[in-house]
N, C-alpha and C positions, 0 to 999 in steps of 0.2 A: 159334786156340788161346787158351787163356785165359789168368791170368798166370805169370809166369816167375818163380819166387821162385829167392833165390839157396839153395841147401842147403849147409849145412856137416854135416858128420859127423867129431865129436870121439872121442878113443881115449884114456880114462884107466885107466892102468893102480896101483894101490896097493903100495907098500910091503908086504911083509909084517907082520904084525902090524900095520895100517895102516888096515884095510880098513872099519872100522867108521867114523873117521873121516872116511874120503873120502868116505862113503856120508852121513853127514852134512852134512858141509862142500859137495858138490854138491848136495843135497836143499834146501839154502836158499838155494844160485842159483837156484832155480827160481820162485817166487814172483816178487821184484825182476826177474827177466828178462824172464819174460811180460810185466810191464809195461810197459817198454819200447815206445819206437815203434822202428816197423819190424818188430818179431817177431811175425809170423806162428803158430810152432811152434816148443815147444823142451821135447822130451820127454828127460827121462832113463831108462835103461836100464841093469841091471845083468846079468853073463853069468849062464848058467842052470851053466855050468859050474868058473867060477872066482870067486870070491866077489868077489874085489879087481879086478875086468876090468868097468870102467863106458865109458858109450858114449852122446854126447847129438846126437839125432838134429834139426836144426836147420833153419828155413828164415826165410827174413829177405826183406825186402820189395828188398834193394838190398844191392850189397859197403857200401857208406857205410853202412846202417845197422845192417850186422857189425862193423865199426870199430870206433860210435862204441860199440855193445856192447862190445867188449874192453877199452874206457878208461873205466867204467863202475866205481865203488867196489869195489862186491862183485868182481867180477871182478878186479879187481887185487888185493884183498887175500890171493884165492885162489890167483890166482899167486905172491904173496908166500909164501906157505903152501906152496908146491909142492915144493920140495925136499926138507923135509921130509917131506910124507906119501906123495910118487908116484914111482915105481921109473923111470921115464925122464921125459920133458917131454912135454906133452899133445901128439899127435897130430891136425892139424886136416887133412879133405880138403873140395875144393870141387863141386860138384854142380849141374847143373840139368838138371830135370825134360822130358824131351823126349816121351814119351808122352801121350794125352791123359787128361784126371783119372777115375776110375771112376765108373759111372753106380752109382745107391743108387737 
């Protein structure tokens, strides 16, 4: 099998009246994160159903190189920010890929 990324799958949920914010404010973690060594994938996602219900679907080369992602500027400042704009504390689960990758 080939390799094992670690996956993280994030749950942000916004404030009411919030939501245009979050949606911003996660939009430019995305840039500086792909950069990042270790990151493989780091797609953002918003529901089809609830405007303010975001969801970043992540894979990282190693738990270390999720770490040193979360101590990461942007990343903290956003958690600095969090109280403010999101209605609980971001939701994080951890993941790995046990299937084999699809053939294209």
């Amino acid at each position: 099998m080939g390799n094992r990324y670690f996956t993280v799958v994030a749950h942000i949920k916004a404030k009411p009246g919030q939501e245009q914010q979050v949606k911003e404010a996660l939009l430019a973690l995305v840039g500086p994160t792909r950069r990042e060594a270790g990151c493989v994938r780091y797609d953002l996602h918003q529901s089809l159903e609830h405007a303010g219900h975001f969801l970043f679907y992540e894979h990282w080369q190693n738990r270390q190189t999720l770490e040193d992602h979360l101590q990461q500027p942007h990343i903290q400042e956003f958690l600095r920010r969090s109280e403010v704009l999101l209605a609980e504390p971001v939701a994080l689960s951890f993941w790995e890929v046990i299937s084999e990758p699809a053939k294209h």
